[in-house]
N, C-alpha and C positions, 0 to 999 in steps of 0.2 A: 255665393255664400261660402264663407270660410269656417272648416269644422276642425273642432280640436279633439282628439281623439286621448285619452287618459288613458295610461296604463295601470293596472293595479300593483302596489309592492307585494310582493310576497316574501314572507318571513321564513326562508330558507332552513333556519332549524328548526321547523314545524313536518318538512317534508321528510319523507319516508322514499329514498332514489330508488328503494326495490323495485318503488310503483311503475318507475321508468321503465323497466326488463317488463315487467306486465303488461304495461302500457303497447313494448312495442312487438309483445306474443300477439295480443288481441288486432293490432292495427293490422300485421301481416296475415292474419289464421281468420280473422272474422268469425272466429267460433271458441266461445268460452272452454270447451272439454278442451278441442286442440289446442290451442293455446297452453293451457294447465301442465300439459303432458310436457309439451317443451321447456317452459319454466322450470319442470319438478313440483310444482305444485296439487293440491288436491282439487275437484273441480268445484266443489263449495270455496275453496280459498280464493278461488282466482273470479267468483262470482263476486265474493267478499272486495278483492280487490276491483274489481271494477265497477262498484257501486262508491268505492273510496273516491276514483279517480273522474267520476260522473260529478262527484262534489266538487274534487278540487277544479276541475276544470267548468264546470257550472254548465255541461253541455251532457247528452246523453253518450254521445260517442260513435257508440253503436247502436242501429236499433233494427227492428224486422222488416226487412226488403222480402224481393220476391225471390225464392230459396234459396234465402240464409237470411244470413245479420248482414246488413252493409253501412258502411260511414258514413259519419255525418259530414257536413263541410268543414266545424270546425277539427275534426278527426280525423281529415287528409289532410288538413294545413300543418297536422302537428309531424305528418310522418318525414318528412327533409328535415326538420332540427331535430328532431328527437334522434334519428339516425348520427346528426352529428357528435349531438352531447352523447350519447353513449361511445362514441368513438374516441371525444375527444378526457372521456374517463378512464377507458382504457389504457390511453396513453400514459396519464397522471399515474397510474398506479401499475399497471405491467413495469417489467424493469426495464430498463434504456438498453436497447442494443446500440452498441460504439465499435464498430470496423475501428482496427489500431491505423491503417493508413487513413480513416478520415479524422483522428485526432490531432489536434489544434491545441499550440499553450508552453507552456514553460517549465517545467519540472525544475526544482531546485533541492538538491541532495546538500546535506552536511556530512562530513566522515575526514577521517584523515590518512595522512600518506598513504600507511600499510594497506587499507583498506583499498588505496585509490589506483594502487598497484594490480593488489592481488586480486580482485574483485570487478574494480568499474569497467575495464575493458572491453570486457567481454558484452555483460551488460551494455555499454551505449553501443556496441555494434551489432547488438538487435535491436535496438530500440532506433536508430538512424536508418537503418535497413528493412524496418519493416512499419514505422512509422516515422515518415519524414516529415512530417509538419508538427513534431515534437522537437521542444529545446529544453537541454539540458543545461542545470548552471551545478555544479558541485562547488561547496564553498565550506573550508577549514570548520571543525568540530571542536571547540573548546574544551577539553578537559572530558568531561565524564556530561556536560548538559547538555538534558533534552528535552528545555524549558522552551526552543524555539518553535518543536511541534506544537507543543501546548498556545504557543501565540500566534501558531499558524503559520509560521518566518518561513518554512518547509517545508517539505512533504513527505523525505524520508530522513532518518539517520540511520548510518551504517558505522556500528561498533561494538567494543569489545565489553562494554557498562552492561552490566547485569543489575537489569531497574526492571521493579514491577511498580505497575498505576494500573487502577482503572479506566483513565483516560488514553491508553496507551496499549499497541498490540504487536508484538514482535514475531517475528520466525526466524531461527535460525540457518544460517548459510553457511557454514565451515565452522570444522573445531581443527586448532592449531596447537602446535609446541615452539618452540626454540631452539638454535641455531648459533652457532660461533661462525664472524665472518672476519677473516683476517685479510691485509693485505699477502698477496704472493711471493712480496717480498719479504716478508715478515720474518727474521731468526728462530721463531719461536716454532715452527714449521718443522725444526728439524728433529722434536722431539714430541713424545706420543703428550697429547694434550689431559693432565691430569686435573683433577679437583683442586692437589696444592697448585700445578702453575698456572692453572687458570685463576685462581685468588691473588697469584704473585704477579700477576700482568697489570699494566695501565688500562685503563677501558673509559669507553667513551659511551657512557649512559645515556640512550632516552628515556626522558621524562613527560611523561603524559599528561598530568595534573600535581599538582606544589601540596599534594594535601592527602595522598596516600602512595605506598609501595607498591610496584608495579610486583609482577607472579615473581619472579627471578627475583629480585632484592630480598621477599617476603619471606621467600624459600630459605634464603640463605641466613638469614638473619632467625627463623626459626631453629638452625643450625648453630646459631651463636658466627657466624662468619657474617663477611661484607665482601662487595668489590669495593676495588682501590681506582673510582671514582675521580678522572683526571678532568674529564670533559664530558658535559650535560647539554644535552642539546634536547630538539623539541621534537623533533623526526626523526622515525628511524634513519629514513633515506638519507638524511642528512648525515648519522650518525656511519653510517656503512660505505657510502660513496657520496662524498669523496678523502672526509674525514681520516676514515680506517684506511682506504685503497696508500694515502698517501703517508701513512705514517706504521709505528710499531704496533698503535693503539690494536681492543681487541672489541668488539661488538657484539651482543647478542639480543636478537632478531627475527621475527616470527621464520619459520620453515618457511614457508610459500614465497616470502618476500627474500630469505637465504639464497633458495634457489635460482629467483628470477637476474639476483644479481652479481651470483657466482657462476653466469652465462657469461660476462665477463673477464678475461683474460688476465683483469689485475687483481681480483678477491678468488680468495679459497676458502668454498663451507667447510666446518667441521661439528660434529656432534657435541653438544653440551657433555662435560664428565660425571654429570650427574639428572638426576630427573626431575622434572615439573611435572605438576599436573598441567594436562591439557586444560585452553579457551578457547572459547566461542565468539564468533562474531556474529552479532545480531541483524535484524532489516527490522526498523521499527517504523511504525506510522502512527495518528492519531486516530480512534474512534470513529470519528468523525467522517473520514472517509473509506470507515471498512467496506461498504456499500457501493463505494464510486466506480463504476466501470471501468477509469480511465485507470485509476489507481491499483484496480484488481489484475487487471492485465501487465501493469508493470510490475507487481509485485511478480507474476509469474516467470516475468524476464528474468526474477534471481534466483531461477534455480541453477544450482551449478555442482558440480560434478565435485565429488568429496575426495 
């Protein structure tokens, strides 16, 4: 004879999961005081509760053995799942511990040159070094947007766009100035660099975005001056070497990135003949993953040394 055995539904937002934590004081303590005590409960409460949990389980649970309370059957059968679900709640809601060497996945950065210079190096060789089953793609930052967070394209931007959203969480990593980077061979070399001959030079402009002045133009231009604008390029690095190294042209270019490329033998830094305010360059991410363990620890790869 074949028997079919029906489960009943139960309608999960009816239940009360504290009952679970009571449920599983009572099943291990066999004694309502103890039990209470471990809970934090008072022992009328945990009475209360276990008169709840007699309902919902339609069984008594517990009942008078010979000295104490002992289980029912079906009140051993509950005690291997109930052990699980409450472990497997714990999970869900503790936070995720993630080891950086057992992360898996592909990180994709937007930023541009200056930034990819002065900045990512250092960065991917802790992040390759200490989490190798992490790939890296960094790919060109258009202008000032950082719509592609917003659509998810990404997961960081590194740049110099002073944007506030509330979708949107930044920290800073470096505040920078400006730099003159001439070639060595340059004539201009052989006289102190002043505000008139710095204006009377050729210069080879980066342009960042078609749609605002960069610190330096803004500066001068609130001065009633310009540069003499020969050649507009899209990166600095473009703009410095091999552009400048190979001609009269004059370039000006964040410090950090001056330095790194006046290691070479054919450019010579020199000091702007006047002053800018310092910028900053940003580490932004979405919202969305301010929480992500994998993302928190790479955020911390970018600390770097001021």
């Amino acid at each position: 004879m074949g028997y079919i055995i029906g489960m009943r539904e139960v309608n999960l937002a009816s239940l009360d999961l504290n009952l679970l934590v009571a449920l599983k004081a009572l099943l291990d303590e066999r004694n309502v005081t103890r039990a209470a005590e471990i809970v934090g409960l008072s022992q009328p409460a945990m009475s209360r509760a276990l008169q709840r949990l007699r309902i919902m389980f339609k069984d008594p649970l517990l009942v008078k053995g010979v000295g104490g309370m002992t289980l029912t059957a079906r009140a051993l059968s509950l005690s291997v799942p109930l052990q699980n679900i409450l472990n497997d709640i714990n999970q869900i809601v503790a936070e995720p511990a993630l080891e950086p060497a057992q992360m898996r996945g592909e990180i994709v950065l937007a930023t541009r040159d200056y930034e990819m210079a002065a900045i990512l190096p250092d960065v991917i060789r802790k992040v390759i070094s200490i989490a190798p089953g992490l790939n890296l793609r960094v790919q060109s930052l258009i202008g000032d947007d950082l719509s592609p967070l917003e659509r998810n394209e990404v997961d960081f931007v590194i740049a110099g766009t002073d944007h506030n959203s509330a979708s949107l969480r930044r920290k800073t990593l470096l505040k920078d100035n400006f730099v003159c980077v001439l070639s060595a061979k340059n004539p201009a070399l052989k006289k102190k660099l002043t505000m008139e001959k710095y204006l009377s030079m050729r210069h080879c402009v980066t342009m960042i975005t078609d749609y605002r002045s960069g610190i330096v133009d803004k500066h001068l231009a609130d001065l009633g001056q310009s540069r003499n604008a020969v050649v507009k390029v899209p990166y600095f690095m473009l703009a410095a070497s091999p552009i400048v190294a190979n001609s009269d042209l004059i370039a000006t270019v964040p410090r950090r990135l001056g330095v790194l490329l006046a290691e070479k033998k054919d450019l010579v830094l020199l000091d702007l003949p006047f002053k800018v305010r310092d910028f900053a360059i940003y580490l932004y991410w979405h919202v969305r993953n301010q929480s992500n363990p994998m993302h928190i620890w790479l955020r911390e790869c970018f600390e770097l040394e001021q």
